[in-house]
Biopython code that builds the backbone (N, CA, C, O; Angstrom):
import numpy as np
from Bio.PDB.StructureBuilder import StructureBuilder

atoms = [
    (1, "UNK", "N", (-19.601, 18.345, -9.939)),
    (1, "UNK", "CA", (-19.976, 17.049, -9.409)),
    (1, "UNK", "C", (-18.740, 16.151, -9.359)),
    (1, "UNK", "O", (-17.820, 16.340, -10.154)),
    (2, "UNK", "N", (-18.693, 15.120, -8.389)),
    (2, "UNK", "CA", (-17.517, 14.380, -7.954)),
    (2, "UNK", "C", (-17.413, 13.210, -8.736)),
    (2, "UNK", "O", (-18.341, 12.690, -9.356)),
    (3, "UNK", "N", (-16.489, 12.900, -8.695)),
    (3, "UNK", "CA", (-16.242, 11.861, -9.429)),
    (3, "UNK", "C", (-16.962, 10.399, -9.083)),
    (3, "UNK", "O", (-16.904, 10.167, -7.876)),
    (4, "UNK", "N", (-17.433, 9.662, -9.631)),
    (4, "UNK", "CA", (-17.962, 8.281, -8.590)),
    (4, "UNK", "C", (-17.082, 7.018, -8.528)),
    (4, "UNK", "O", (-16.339, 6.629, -9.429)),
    (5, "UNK", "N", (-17.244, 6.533, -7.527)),
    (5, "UNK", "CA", (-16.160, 5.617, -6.499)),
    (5, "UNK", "C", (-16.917, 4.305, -7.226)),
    (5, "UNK", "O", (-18.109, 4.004, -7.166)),
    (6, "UNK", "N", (-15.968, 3.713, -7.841)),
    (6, "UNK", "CA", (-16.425, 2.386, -7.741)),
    (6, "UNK", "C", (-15.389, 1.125, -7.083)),
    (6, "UNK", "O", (-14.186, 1.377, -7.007)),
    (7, "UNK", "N", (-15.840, -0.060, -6.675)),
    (7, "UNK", "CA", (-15.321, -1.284, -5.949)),
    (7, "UNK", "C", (-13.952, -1.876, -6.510)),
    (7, "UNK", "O", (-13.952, -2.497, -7.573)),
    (8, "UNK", "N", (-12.861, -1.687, -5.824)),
    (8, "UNK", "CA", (-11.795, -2.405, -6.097)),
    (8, "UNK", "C", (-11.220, -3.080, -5.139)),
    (8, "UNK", "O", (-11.381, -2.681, -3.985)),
    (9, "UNK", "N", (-10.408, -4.269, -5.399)),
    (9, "UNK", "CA", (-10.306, -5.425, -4.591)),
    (9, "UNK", "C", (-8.526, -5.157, -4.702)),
    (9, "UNK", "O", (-7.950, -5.161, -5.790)),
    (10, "UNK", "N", (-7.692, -4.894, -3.164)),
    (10, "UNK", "CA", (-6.728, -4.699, -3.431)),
    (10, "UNK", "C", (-5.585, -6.004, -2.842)),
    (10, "UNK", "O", (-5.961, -6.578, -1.820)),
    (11, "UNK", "N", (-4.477, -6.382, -3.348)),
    (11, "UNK", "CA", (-3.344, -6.870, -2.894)),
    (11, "UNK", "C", (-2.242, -6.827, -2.354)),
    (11, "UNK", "O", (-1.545, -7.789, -2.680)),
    (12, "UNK", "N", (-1.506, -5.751, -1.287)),
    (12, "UNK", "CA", (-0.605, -5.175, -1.200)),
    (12, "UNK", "C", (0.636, -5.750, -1.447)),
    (12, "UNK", "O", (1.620, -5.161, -1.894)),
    (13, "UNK", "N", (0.533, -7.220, -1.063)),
    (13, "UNK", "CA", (1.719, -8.064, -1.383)),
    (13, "UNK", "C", (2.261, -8.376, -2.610)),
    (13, "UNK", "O", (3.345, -8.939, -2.763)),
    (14, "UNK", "N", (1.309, -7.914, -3.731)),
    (14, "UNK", "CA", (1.440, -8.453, -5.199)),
    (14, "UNK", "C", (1.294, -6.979, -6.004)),
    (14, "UNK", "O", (1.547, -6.720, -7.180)),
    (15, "UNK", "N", (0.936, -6.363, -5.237)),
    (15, "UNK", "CA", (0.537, -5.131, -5.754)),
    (15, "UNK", "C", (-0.672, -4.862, -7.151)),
    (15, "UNK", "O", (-0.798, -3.995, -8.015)),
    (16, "UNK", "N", (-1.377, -6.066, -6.799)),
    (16, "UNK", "CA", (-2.521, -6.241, -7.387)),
    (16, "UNK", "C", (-3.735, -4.938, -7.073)),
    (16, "UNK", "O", (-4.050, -4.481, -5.974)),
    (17, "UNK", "N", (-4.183, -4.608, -8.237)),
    (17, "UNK", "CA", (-5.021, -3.446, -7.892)),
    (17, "UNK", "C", (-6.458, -4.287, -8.987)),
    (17, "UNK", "O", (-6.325, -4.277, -10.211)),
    (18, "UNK", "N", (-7.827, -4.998, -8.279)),
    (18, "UNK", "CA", (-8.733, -5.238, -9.622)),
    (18, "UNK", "C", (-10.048, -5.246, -9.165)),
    (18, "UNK", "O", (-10.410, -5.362, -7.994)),
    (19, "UNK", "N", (-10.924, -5.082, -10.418)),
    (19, "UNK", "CA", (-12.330, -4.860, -9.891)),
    (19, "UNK", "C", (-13.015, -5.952, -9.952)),
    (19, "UNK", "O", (-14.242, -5.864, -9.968)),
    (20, "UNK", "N", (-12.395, -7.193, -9.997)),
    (20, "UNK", "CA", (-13.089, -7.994, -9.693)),
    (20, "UNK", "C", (-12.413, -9.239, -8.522)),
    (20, "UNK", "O", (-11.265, -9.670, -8.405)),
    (21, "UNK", "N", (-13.422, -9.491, -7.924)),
    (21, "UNK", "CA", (-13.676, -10.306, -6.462)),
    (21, "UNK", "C", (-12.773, -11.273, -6.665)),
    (21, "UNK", "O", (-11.762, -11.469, -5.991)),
    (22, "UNK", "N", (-13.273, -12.090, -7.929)),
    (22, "UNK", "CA", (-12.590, -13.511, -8.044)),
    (22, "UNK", "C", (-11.628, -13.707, -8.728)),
    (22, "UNK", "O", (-10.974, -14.739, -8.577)),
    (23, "UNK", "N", (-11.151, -12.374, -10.048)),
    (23, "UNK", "CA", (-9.653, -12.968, -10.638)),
    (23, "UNK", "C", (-8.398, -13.180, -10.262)),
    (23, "UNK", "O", (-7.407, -13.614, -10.849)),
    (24, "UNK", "N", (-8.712, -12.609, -8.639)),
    (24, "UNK", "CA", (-7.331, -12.835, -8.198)),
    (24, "UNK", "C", (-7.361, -12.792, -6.346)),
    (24, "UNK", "O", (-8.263, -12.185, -5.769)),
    (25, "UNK", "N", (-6.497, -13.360, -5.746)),
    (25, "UNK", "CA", (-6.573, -13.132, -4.214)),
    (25, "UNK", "C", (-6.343, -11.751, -3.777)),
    (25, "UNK", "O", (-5.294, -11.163, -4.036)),
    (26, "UNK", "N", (-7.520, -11.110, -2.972)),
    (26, "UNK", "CA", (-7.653, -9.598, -2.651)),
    (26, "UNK", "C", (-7.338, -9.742, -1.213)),
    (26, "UNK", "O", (-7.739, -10.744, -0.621)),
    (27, "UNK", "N", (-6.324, -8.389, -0.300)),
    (27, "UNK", "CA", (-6.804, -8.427, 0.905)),
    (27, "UNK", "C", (-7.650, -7.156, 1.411)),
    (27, "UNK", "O", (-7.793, -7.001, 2.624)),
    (28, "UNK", "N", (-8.145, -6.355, 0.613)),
    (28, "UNK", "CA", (-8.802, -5.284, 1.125)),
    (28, "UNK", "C", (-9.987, -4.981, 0.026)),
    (28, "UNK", "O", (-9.949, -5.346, -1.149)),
    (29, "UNK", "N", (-10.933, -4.319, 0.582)),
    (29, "UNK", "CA", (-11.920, -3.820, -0.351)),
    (29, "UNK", "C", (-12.004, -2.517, -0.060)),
    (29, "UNK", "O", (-12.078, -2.034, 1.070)),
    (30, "UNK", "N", (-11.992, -1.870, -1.224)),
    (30, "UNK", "CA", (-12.212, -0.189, -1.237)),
    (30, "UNK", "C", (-13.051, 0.497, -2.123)),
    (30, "UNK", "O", (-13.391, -0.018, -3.188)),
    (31, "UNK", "N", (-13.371, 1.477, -1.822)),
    (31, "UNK", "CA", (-14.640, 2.312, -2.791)),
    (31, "UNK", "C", (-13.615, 3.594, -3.403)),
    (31, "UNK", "O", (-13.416, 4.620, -2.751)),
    (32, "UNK", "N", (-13.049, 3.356, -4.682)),
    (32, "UNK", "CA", (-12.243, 4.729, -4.901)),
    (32, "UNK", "C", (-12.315, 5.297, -6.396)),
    (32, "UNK", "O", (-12.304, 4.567, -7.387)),
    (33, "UNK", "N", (-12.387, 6.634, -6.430)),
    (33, "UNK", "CA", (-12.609, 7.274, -7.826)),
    (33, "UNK", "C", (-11.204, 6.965, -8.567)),
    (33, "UNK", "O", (-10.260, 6.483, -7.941)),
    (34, "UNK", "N", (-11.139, 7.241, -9.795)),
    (34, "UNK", "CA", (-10.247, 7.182, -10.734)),
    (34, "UNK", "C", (-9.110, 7.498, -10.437)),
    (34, "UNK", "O", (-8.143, 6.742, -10.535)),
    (35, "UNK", "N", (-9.073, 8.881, -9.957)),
    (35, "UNK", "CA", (-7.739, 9.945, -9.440)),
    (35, "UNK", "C", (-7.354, 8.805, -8.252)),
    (35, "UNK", "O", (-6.322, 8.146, -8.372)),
    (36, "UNK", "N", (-8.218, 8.627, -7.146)),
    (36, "UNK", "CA", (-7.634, 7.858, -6.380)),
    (36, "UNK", "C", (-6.999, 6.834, -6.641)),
    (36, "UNK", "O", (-5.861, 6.783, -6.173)),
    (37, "UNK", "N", (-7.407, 5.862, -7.327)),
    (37, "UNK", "CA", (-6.968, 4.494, -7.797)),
    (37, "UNK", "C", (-5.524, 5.099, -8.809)),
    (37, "UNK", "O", (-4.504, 4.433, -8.987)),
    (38, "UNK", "N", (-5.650, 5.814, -9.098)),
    (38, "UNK", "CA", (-4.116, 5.916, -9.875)),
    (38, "UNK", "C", (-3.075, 6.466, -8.766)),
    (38, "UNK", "O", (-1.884, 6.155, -8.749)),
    (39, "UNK", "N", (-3.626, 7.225, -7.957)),
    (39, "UNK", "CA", (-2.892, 7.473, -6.816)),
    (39, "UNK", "C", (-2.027, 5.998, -6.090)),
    (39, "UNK", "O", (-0.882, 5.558, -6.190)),
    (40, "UNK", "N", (-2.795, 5.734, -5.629)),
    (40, "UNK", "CA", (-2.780, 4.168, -5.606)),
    (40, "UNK", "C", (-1.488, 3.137, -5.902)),
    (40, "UNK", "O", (-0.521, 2.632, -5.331)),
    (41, "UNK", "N", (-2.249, 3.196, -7.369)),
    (41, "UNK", "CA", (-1.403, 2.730, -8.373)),
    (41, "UNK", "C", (-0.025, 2.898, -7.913)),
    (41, "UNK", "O", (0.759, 2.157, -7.320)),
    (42, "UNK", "N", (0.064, 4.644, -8.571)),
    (42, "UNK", "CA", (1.771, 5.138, -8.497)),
    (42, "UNK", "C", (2.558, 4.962, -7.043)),
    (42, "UNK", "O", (3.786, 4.980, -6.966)),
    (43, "UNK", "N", (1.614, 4.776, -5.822)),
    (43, "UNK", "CA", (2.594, 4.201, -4.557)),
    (43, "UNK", "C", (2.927, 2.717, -4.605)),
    (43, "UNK", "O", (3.943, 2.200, -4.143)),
    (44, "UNK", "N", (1.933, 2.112, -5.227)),
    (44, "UNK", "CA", (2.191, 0.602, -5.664)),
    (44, "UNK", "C", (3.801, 0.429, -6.093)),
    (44, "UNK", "O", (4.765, -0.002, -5.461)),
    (45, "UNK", "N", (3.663, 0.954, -7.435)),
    (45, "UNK", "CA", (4.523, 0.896, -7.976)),
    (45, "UNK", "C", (5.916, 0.943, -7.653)),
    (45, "UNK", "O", (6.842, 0.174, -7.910)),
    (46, "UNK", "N", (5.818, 2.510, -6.748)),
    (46, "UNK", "CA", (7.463, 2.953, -5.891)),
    (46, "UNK", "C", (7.487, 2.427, -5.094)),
    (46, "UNK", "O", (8.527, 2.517, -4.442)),
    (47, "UNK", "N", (6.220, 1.373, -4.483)),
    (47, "UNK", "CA", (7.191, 0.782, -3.727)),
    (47, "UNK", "C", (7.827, -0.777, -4.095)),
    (47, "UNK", "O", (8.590, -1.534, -3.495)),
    (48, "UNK", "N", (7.088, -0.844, -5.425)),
    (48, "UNK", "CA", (8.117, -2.163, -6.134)),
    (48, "UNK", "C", (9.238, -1.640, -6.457)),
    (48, "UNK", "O", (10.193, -2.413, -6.542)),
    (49, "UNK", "N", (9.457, -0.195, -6.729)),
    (49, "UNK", "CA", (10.415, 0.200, -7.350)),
    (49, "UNK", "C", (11.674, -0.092, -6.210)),
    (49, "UNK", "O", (12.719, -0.644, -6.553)),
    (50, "UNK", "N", (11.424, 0.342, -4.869)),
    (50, "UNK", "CA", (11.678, 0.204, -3.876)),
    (50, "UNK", "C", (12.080, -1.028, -3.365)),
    (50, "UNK", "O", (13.108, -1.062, -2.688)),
    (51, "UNK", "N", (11.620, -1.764, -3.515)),
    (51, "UNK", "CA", (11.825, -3.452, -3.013)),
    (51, "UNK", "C", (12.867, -3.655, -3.960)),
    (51, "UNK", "O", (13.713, -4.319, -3.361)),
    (52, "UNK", "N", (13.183, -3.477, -4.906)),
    (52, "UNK", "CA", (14.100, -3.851, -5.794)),
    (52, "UNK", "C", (15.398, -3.467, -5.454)),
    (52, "UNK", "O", (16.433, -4.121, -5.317)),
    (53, "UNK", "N", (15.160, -2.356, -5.350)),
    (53, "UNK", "CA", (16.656, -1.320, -4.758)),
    (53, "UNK", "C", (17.336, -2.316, -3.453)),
    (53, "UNK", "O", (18.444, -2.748, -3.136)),
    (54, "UNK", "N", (16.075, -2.361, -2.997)),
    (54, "UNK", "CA", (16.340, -2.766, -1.316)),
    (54, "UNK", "C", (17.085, -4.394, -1.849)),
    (54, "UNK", "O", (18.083, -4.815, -1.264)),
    (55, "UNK", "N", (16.711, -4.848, -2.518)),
    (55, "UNK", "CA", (17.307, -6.498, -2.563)),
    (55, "UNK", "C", (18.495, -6.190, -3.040)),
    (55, "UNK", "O", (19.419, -6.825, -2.531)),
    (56, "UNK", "N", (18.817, -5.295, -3.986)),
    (56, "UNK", "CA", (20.315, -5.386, -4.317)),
    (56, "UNK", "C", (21.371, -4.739, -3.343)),
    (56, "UNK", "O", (22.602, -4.715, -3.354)),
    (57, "UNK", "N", (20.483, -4.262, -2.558)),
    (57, "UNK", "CA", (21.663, -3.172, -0.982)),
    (57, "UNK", "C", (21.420, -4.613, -0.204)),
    (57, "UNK", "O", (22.480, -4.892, 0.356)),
    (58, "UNK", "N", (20.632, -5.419, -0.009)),
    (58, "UNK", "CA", (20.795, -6.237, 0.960)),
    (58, "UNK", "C", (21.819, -7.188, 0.571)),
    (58, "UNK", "O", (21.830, -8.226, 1.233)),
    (59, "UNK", "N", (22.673, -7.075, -0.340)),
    (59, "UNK", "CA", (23.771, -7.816, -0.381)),
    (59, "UNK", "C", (24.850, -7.271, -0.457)),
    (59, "UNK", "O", (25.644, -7.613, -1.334)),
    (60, "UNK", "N", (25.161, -6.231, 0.497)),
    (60, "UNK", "CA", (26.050, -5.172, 1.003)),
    (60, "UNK", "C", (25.752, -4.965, 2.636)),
    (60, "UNK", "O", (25.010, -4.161, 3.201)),
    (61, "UNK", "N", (26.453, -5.804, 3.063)),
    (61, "UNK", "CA", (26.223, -6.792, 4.450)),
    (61, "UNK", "C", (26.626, -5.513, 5.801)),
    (61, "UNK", "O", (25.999, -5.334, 6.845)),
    (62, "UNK", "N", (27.896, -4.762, 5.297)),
    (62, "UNK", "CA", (27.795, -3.204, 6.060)),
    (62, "UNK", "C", (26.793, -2.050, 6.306)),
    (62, "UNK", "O", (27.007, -1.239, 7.207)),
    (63, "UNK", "N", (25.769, -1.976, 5.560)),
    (63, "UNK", "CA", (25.082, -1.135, 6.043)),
    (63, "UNK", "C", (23.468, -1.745, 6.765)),
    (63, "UNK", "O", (22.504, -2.236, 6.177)),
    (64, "UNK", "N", (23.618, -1.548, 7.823)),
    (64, "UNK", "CA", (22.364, -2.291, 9.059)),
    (64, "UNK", "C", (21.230, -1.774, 8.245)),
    (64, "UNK", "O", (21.410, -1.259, 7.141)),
    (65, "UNK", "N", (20.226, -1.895, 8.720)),
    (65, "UNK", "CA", (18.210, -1.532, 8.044)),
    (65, "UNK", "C", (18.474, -0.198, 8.711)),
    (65, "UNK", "O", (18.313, 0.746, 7.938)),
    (66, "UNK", "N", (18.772, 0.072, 9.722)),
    (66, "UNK", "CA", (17.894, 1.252, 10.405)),
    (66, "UNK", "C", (19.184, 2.441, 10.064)),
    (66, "UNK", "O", (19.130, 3.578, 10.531)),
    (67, "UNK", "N", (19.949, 2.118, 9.471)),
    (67, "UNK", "CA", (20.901, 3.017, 8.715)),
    (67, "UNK", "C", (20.732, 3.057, 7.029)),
    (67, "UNK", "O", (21.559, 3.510, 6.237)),
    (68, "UNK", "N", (19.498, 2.486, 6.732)),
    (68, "UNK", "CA", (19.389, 2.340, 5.023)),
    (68, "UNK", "C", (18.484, 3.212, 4.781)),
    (68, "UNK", "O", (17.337, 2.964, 5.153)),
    (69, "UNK", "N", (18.785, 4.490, 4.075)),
    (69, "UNK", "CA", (17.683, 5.243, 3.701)),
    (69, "UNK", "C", (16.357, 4.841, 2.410)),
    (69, "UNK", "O", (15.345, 5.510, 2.202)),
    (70, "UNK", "N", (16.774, 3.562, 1.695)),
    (70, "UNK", "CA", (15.544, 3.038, 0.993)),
    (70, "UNK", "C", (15.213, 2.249, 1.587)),
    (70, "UNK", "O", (14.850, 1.357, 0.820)),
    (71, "UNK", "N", (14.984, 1.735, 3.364)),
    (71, "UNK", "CA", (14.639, 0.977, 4.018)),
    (71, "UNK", "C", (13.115, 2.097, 4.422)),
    (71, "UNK", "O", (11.951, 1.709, 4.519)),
    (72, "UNK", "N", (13.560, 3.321, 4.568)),
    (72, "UNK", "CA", (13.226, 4.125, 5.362)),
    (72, "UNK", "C", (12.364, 4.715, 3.968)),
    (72, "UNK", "O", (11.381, 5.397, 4.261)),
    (73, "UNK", "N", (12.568, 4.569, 2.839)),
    (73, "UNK", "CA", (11.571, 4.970, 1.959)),
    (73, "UNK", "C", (10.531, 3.295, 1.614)),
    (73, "UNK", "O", (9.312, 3.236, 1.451)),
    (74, "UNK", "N", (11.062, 2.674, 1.603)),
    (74, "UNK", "CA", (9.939, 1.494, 1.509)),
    (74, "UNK", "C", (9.080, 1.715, 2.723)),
    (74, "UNK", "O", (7.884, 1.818, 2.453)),
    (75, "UNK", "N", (9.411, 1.817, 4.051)),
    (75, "UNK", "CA", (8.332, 1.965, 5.474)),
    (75, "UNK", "C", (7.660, 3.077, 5.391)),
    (75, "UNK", "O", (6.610, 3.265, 6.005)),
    (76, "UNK", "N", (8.242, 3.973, 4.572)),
    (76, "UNK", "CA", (7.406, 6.043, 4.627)),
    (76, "UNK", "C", (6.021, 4.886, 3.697)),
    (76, "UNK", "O", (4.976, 4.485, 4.208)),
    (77, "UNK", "N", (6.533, 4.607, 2.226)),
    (77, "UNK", "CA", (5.557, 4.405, 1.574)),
    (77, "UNK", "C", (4.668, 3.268, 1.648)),
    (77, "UNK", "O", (3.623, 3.213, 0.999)),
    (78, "UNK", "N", (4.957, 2.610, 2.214)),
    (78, "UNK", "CA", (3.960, 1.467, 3.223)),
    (78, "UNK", "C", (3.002, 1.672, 3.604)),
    (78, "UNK", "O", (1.965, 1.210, 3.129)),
    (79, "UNK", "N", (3.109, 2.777, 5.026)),
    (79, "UNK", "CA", (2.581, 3.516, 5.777)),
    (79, "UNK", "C", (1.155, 4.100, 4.542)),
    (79, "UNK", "O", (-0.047, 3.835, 4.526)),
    (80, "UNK", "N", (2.081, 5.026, 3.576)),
    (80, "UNK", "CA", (0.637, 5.484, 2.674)),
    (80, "UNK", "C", (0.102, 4.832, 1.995)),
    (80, "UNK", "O", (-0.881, 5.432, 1.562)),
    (81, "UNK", "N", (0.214, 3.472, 1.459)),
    (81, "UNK", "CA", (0.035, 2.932, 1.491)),
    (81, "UNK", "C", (-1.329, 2.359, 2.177)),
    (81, "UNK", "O", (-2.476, 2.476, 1.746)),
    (82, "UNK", "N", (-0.994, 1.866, 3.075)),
    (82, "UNK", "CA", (-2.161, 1.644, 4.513)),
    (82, "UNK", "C", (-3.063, 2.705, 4.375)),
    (82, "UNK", "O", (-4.244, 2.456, 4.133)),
    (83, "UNK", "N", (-2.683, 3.808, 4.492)),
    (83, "UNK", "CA", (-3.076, 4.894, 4.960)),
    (83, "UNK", "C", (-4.134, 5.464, 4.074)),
    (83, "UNK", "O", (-4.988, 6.286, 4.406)),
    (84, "UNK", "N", (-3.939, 4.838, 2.734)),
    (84, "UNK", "CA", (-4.865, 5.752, 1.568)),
    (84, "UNK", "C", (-6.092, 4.197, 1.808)),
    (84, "UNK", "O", (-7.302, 4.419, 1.770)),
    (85, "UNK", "N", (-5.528, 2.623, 2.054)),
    (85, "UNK", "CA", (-6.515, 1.733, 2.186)),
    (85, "UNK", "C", (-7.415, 2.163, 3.085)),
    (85, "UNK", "O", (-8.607, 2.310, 2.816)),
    (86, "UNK", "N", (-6.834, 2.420, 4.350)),
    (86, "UNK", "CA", (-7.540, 2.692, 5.536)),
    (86, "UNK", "C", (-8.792, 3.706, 4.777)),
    (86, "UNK", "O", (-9.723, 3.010, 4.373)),
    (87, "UNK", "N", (-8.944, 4.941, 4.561)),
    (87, "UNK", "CA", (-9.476, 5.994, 4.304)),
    (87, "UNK", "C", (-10.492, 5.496, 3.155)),
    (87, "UNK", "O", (-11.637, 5.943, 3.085)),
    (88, "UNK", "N", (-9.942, 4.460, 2.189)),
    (88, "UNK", "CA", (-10.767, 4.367, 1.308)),
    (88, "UNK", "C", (-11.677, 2.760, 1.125)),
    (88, "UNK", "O", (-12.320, 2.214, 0.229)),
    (89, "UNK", "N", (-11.337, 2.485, 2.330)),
    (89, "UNK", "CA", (-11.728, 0.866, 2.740)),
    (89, "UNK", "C", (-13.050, 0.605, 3.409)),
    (89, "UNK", "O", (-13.468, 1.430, 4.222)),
    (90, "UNK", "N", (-13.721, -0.451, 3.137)),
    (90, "UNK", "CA", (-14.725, -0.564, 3.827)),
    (90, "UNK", "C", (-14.595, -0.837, 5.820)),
    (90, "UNK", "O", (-13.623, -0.590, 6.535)),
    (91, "UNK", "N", (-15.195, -1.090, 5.998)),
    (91, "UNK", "CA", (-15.333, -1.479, 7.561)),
    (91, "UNK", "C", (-14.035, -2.464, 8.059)),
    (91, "UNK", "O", (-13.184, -2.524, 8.947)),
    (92, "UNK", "N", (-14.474, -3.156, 6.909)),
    (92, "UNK", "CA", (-13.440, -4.956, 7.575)),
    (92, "UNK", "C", (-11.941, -4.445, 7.250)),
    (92, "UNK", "O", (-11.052, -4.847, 8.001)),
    (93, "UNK", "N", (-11.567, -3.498, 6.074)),
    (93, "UNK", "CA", (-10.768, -3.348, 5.961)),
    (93, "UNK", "C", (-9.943, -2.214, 6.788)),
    (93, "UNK", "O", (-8.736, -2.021, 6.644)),
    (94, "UNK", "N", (-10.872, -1.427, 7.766)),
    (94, "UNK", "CA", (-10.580, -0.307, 8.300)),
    (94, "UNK", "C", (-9.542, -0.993, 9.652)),
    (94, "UNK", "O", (-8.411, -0.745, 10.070)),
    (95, "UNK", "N", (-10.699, -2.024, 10.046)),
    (95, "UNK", "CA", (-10.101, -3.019, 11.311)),
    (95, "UNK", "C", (-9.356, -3.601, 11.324)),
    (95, "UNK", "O", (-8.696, -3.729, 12.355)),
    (96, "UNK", "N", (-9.046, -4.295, 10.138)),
    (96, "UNK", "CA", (-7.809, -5.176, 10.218)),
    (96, "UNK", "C", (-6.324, -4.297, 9.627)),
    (96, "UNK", "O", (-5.231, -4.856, 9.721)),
    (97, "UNK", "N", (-6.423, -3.176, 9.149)),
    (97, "UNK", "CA", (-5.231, -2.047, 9.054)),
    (97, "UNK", "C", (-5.103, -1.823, 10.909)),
    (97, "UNK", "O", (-3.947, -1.744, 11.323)),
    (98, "UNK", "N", (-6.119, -1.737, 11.857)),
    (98, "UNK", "CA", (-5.958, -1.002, 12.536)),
    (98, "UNK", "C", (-5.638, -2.116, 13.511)),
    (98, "UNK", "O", (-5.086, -1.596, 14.480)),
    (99, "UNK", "N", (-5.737, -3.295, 13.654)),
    (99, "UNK", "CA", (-5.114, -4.793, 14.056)),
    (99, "UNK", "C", (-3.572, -4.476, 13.448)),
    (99, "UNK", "O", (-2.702, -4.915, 14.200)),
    (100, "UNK", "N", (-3.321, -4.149, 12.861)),
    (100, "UNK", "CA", (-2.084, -4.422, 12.260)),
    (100, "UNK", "C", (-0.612, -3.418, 12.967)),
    (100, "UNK", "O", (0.577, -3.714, 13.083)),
    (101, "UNK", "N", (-1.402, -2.147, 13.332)),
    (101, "UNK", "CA", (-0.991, -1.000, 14.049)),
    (101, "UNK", "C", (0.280, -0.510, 13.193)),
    (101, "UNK", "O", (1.363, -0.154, 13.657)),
    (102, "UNK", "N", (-0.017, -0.560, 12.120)),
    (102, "UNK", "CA", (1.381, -0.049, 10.853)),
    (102, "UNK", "C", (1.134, 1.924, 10.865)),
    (102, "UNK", "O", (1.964, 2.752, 10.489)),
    (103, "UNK", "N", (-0.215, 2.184, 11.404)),
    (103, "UNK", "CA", (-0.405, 3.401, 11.153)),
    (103, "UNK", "C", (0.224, 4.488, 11.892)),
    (103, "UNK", "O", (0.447, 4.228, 13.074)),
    (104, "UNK", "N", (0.623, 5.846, 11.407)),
    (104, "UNK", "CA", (1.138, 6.076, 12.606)),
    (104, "UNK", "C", (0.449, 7.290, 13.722)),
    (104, "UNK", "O", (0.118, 8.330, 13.154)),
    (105, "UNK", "N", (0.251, 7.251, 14.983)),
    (105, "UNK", "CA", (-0.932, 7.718, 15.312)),
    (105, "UNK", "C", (-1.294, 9.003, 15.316)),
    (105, "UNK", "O", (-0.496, 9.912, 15.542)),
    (106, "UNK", "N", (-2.202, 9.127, 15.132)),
    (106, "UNK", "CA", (-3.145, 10.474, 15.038)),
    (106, "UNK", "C", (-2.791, 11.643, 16.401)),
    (106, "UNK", "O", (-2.716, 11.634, 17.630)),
    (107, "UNK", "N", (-2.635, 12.663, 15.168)),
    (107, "UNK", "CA", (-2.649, 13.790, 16.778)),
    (107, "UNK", "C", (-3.670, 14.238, 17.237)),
    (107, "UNK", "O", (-3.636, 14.940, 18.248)),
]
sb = StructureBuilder()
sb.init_structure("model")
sb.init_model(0)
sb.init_chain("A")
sb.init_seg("    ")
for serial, (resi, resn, name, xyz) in enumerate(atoms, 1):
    if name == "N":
        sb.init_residue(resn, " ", resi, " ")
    sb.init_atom(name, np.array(xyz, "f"), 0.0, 1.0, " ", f" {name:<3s}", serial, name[0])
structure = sb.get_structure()
């Protein structure tokens, strides 16, 4: 038997992950089991890990974005990011990932 999904309210900007509505500003709602939500979690994370890297290269004025390979790992993990919301999101949240067009398209 599967694991059961319960309601979490996510933040991508803060990297807020919580199960409740009101302790904090959410932009997505999702239905996800344990394994998932730690999944989650650990892309959360790399990609704070990520943002960090990226602020201290951005003051190394020679190398452009589209030549920065932790530019190119913050956008990979973005993407899954989105990608695990999308899948595990309700309706409103399916639409406004898909308003956003961050995904990349389906074959």
């Amino acid at each position: 038997m599967g694991e059961q999904k319960k309601t979490y309210y996510i933040d991508v900007g803060t990297g807020g992950i919580s199960q409740s509505a009101t302790a904090a500003t959410w932009s997505f709602k999702i239905e996800a089991t344990d394994a998932e939500i730690t999944q989650l979690r650990a892309l959360m994370d790399q990609n704070y890990s990520t943002e960090w890297k990226n602020f201290f290269r951005a003051h190394v004025p020679y190398v452009q974005y589209h030549y920065d390979r932790q530019n190119d790992t913050y956008d990979s993990t973005i993407q899954q990011i989105y990608s695990t919301l999308y899948q595990l999101g309700d309706q409103e949240a399916k639409n406004h990932i898909e308003s956003m067009n961050i995904l990349p398209p389906q074959l």
